[in-house]
N, C-alpha and C positions, 0 to 999 in steps of 0.2 A: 348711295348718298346723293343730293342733290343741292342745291343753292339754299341758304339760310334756315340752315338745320333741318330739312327736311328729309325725309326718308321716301323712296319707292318701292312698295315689299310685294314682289309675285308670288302668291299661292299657289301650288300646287294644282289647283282647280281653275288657273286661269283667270281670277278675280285676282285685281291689284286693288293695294292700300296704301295711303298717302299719307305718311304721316308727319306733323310738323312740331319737331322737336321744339322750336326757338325758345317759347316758352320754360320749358322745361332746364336749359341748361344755366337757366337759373336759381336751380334748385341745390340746396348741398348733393344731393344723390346726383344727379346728372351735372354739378358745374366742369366736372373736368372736361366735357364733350364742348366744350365752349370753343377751347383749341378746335377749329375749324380742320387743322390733318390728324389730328386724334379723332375726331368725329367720324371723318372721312373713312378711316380705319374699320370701322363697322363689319362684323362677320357674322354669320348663320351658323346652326344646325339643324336648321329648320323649326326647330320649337320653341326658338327664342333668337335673339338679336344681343350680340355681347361685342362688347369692346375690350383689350387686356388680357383678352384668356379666360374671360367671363368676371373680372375686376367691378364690371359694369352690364349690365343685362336687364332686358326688357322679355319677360316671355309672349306667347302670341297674344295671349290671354289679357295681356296688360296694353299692349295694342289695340285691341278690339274697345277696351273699355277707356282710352284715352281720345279714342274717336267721336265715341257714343257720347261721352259727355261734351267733347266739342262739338258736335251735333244737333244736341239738346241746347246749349247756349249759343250756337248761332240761333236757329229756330227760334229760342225765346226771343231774341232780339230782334226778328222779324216779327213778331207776333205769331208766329206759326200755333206753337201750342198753348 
């Protein structure tokens, strides 16, 4: 875990993902991550990211695609695409 809901996730392959929850814990699914030491709490199995004993879980897959789409909306906001 890192400063304002962010995530730092190392893959196995030596690529890191950075992922920025803040948004998100706005969400009914994720408001409990709001609590900043519950957030903090964050664990692995490697195929997914759970909080609670998996009460709360992101798998990799949901990672990859919370990126992409913030990605594509920066982008569009630069005019990129």
């Amino acid at each position: 875990p890192k400063y304002g809901y962010r995530l730092l996730i190392e893959l196995d392959n030596g690529n890191v993902v950075f992922l920025n929850m803040a948004d998100k814990v706005e969400t009914v699914r994720f408001y409990d991550l709001k609590d900043v030491d519950f957030f903090n709490q964050v664990e692995t199995d490697g195929y997914a990211l759970y909080w609670d004993y998996g009460r709360i879980s992101i798998s990799l897959s949901e990672v990859y695609e919370m990126n992409r789409v913030k990605r594509e909306e920066a982008e569009k906001r630069k005019g990129i695409v």
